[in-house]
C-alpha positions as CSV (number, residue, x, y, z in Angstrom):
1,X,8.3,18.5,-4.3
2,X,9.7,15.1,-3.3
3,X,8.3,13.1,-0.3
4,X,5.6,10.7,1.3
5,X,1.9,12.3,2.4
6,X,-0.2,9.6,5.0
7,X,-3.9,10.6,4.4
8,X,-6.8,9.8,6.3
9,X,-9.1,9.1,3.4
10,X,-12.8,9.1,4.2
11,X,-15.9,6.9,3.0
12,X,-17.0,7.9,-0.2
13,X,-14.0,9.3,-2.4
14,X,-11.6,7.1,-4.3
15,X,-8.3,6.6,-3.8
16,X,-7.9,8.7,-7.3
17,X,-10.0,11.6,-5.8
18,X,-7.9,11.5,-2.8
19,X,-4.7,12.2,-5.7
20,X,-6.6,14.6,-7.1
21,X,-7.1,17.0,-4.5
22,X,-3.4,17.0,-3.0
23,X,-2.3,17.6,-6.8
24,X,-4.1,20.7,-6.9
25,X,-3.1,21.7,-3.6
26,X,0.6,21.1,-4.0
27,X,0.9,22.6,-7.4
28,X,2.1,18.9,-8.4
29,X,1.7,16.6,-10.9
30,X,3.5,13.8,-10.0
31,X,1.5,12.1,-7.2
32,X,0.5,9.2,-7.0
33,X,-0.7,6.4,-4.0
34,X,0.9,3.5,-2.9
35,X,-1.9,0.7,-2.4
36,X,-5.5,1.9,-3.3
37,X,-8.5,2.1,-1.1
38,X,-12.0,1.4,-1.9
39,X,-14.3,4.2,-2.0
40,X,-16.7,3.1,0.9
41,X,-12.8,2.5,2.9
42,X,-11.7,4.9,5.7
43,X,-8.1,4.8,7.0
44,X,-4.5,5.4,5.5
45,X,-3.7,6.1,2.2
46,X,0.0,6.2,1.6
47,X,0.6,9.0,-1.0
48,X,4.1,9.5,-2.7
49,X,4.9,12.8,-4.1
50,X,7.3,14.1,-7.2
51,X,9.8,11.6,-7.7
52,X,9.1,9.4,-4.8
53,X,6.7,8.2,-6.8
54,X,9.6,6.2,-8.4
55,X,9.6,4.3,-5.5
56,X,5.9,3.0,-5.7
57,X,7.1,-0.7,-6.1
58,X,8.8,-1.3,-2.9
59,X,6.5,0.8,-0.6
60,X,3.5,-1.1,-2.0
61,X,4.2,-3.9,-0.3
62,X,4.1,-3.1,3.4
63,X,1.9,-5.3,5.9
64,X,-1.2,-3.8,5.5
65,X,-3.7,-3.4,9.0
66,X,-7.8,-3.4,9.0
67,X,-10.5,-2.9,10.9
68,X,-13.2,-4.9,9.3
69,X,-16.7,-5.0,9.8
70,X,-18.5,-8.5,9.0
71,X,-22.1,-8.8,7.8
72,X,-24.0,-12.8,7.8
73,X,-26.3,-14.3,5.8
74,X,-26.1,-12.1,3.0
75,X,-23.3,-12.8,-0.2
76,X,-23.2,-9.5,-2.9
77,X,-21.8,-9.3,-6.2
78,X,-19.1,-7.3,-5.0
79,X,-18.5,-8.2,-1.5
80,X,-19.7,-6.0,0.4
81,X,-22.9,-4.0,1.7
82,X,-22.7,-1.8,-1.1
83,X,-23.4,-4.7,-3.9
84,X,-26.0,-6.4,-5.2
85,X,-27.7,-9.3,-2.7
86,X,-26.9,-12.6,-4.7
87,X,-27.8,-14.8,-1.9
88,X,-29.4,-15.0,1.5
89,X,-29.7,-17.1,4.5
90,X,-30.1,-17.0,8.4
91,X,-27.3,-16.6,10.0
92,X,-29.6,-17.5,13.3
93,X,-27.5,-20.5,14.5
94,X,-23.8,-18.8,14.1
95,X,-22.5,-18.6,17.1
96,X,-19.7,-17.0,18.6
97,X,-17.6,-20.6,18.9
98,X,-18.2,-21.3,15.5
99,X,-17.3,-18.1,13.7
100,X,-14.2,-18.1,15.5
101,X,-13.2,-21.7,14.4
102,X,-14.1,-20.4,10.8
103,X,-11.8,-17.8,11.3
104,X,-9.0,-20.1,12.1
105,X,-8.6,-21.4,8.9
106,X,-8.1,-18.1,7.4
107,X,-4.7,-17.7,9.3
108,X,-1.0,-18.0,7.8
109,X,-0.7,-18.3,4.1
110,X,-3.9,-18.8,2.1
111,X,-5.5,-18.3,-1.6
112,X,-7.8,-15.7,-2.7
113,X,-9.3,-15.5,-5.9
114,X,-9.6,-11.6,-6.9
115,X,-12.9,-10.3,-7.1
116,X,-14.4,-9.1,-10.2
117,X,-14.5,-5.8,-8.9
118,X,-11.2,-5.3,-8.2
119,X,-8.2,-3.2,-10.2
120,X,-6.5,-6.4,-11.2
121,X,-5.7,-7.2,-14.7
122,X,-7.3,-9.9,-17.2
123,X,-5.8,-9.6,-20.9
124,X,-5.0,-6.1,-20.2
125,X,-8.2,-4.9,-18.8
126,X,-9.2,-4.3,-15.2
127,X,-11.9,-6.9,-13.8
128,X,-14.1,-3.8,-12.8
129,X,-14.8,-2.7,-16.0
130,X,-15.6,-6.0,-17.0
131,X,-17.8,-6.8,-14.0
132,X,-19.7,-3.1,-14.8
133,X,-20.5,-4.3,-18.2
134,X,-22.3,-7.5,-16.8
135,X,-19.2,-9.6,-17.8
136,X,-17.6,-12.4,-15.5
137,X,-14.2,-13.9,-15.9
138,X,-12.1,-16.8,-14.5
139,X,-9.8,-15.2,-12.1
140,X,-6.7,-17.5,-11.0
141,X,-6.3,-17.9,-7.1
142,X,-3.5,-16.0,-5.6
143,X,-1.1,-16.4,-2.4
144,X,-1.5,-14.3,0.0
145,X,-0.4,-14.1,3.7
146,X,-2.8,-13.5,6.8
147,X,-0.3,-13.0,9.6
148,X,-2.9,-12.2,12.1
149,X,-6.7,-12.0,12.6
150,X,-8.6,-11.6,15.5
151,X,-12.4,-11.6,16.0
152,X,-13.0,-8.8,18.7
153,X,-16.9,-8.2,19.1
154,X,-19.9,-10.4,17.8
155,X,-23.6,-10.0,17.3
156,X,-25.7,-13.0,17.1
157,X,-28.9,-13.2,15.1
158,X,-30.7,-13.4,11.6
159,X,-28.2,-11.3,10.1
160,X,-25.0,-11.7,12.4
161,X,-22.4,-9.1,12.7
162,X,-18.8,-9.3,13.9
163,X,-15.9,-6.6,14.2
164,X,-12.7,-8.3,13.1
165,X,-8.9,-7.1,13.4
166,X,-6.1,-8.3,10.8
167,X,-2.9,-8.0,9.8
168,X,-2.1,-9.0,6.2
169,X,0.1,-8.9,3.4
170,X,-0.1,-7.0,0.5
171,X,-2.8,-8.2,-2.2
172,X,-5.0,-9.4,-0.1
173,X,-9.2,-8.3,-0.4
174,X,-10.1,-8.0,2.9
175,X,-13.8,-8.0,0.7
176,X,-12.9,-11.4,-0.6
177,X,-11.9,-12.5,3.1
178,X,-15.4,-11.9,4.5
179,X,-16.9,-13.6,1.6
180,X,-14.6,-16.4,2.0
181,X,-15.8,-16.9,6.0
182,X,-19.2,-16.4,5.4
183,X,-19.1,-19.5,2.8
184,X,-17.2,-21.3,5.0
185,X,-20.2,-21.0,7.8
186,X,-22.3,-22.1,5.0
187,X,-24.7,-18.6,5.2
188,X,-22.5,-16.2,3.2
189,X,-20.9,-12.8,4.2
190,X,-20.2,-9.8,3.1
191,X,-17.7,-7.1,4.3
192,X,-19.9,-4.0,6.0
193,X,-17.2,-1.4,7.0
194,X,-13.2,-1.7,6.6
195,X,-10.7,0.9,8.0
196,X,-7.1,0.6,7.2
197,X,-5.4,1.6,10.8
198,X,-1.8,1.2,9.6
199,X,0.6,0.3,6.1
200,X,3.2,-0.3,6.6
201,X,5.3,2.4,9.6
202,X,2.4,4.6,8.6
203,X,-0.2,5.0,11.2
204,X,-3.9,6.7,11.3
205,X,-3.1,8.4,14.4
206,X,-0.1,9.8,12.5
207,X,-2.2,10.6,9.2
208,X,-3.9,14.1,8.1
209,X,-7.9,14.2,7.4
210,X,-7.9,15.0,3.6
211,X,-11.0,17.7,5.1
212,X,-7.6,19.5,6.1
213,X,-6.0,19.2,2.8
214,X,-9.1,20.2,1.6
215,X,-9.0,23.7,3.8
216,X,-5.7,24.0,5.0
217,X,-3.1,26.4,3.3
218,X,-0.3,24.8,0.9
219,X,2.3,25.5,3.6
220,X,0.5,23.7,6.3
221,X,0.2,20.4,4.0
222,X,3.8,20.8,3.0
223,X,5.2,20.5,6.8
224,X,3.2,17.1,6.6
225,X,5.0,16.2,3.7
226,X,8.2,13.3,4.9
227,X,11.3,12.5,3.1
228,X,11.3,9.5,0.9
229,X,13.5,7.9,3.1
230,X,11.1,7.4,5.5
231,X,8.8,5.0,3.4
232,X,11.6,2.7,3.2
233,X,12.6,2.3,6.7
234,X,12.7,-1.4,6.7
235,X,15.3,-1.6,4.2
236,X,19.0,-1.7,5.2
237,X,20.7,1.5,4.0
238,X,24.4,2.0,2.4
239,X,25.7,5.2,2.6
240,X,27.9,6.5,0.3
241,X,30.5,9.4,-0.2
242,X,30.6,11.7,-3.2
243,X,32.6,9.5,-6.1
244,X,30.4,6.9,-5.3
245,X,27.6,8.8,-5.3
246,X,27.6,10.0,-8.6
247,X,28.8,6.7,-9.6
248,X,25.7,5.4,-8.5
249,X,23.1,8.1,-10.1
250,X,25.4,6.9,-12.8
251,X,24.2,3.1,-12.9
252,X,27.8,2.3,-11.8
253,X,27.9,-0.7,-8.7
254,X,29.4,0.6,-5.8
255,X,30.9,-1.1,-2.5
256,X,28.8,-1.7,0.0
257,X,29.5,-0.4,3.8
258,X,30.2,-2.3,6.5
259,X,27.2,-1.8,8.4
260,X,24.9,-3.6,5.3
261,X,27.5,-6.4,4.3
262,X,26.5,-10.1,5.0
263,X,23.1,-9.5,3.8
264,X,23.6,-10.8,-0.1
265,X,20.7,-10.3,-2.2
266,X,18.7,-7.8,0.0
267,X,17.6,-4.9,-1.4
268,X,19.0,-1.9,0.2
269,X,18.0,2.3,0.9
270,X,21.0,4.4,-0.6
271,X,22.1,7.4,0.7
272,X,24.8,10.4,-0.4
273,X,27.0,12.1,1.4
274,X,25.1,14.6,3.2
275,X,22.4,11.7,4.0
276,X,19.8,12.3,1.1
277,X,18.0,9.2,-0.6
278,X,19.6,8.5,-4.4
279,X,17.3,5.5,-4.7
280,X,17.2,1.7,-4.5
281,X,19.5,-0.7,-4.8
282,X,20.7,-4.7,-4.6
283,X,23.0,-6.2,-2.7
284,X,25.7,-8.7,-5.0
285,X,28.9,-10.6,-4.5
286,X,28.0,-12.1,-1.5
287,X,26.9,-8.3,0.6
288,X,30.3,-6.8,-1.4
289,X,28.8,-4.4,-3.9
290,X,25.2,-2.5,-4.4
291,X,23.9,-2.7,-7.8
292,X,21.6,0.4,-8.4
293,X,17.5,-0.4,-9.4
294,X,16.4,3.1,-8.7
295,X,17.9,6.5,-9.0
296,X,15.8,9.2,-7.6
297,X,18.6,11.9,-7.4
298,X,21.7,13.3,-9.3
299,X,23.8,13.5,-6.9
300,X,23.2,17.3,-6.6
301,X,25.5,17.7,-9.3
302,X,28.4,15.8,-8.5
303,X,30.2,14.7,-11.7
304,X,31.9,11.0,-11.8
305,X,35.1,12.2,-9.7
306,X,33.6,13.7,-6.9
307,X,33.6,17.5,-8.2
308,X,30.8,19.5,-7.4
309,X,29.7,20.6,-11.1
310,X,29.3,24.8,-11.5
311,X,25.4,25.6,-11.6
312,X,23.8,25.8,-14.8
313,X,20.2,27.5,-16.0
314,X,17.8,25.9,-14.5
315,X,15.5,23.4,-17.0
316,X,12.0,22.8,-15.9
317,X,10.8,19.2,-16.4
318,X,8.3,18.6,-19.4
């Protein structure tokens, strides 16, 4: 089946696990998530189903929202509570004041270099591998945009604790964040909790406990299952009639409608005739014509003239 899950992944399973179990359940191969979460994470876990999971690359990079916890005077080798200690210190004379000026600097557009245990790439191999064999590499710094933060509860003393709420782009280590404010308050810091309360349109409140995958019947996860579509909300959409319908599933550039001109060089949602997602597409020409970058339908058999095609034997997929 086609569509977008939101989970509610615990602590303790991976986001792989998490894939694992709603393959089985579904009966389907194709699933997989779009924007990990680290195993000792709670919160939403976007998962795209059959060939939404074409669509992976422009869902991945919704606005991500934590709940963070933030541990002082301790720095680990992977940045949080579950690492290794590699430094310590009293965080005895952080106050409340001082963290939050330290915070400020974290705000708008900043640089984060990935940490080694992390699923990002070095010479074709993923910097957790390399950090589990003992192994540390130069990592460059990336971009990445904190569009808000907020520090909503603290706890003074030798090991200081803070609750911290954030908005942020996509990319960004909210494991690398604590680290970053706990060496700016010169005492180190470490990330002790993180939930992810929203990505994207997707909200916990709005996501099912994988314990209910886990026990529920395949018909009650399907009714959670959403169209496609609705992973792509932010996009403009085009709608399109028939001919251009199969036109498009064909690779062909189509018009654009009125309602999504004067938006050149915006991708776009495009939808057939009876309102069903065929994929992803750019805008050209100024907002006058949609060139296709993902086809996720064939036009329910509509040939290249608008003909609905007879039914042939049905070919399952290899």
């Amino acid at each position: 089946m086609d569509g977008v899950l939101i989970v509610s992944k615990p602590s303790g399973p991976t986001s792989h696990d998490v894939v694992s179990v709603v393959r089985r359940r579904l009966g389907e191969r194709r699933v997989g998530h779009a924007g990990t979460l680290d195993p000792m994470a709670e919160g939403v876990l976007v998962l795209l189903l059959g060939r939404a999971t074409r669509l992976a690359e422009y869902i991945s990079g919704h606005d991500k929202e934590y709940e963070a916890g933030l541990l002082l005077g301790i720095a680990t080798d992977t940045q949080d509570v579950e690492g290794a200690i590699v430094s310590e210190a009293s965080a005895a004379d952080v106050t409340e004041e001082s963290l939050s000026a330290a915070i400020e600097g974290f705000r708008g557009k900043i640089s984060q270099v990935p940490p080694m245990y992390s699923a990002v790439k070095v010479d074709g191999t993923r910097l957790y591998r390399m950090a589990r064999e003992g192994k540390t590499v130069e990592r460059q710094p990336r971009a990445v945009t904190v569009r808000d933060l907020a520090l909503v509860s603290f706890s003074a003393g030798e090991r200081a604790r803070a609750a911290l709420k954030c908005t942020v782009s996509a990319g960004c280590y909210i494991r690398t964040l604590c680290a970053d404010i706990g060496e700016r308050l010169g005492v180190g810091g470490c990330m002790e909790s993180l939930v992810r309360t929203a990505s994207g349109p997707f909200l916990l409140k709005d996501a099912v406990a994988l314990s209910e995958i886990e026990k529920g019947s395949t018909a009650d996860v399907r009714v959670r299952v959403l169209a496609p579509a609705e992973a792509l909300r932010e996009y403009p959409r085009v709608d399109l009639d028939a001919r251009l319908s199969a036109l498009f599933c064909n690779g062909g550039f189509v018009p654009a409608c009125a309602d999504a001109s004067g938006r050149p060089d915006r991708l776009v949602r495009v939808h057939g005739e009876s309102g069903e997602l065929l994929g992803m597409g750019e805008m050209e020409a100024g907002g006058e014509r949609v060139r296709p970058l993902k086809v996720i339908s064939d036009a329910s058999g509509v040939d290249a003239a608008g003909r609905r095609e007879p039914a042939g034997p049905v070919v399952p997929e290899a």
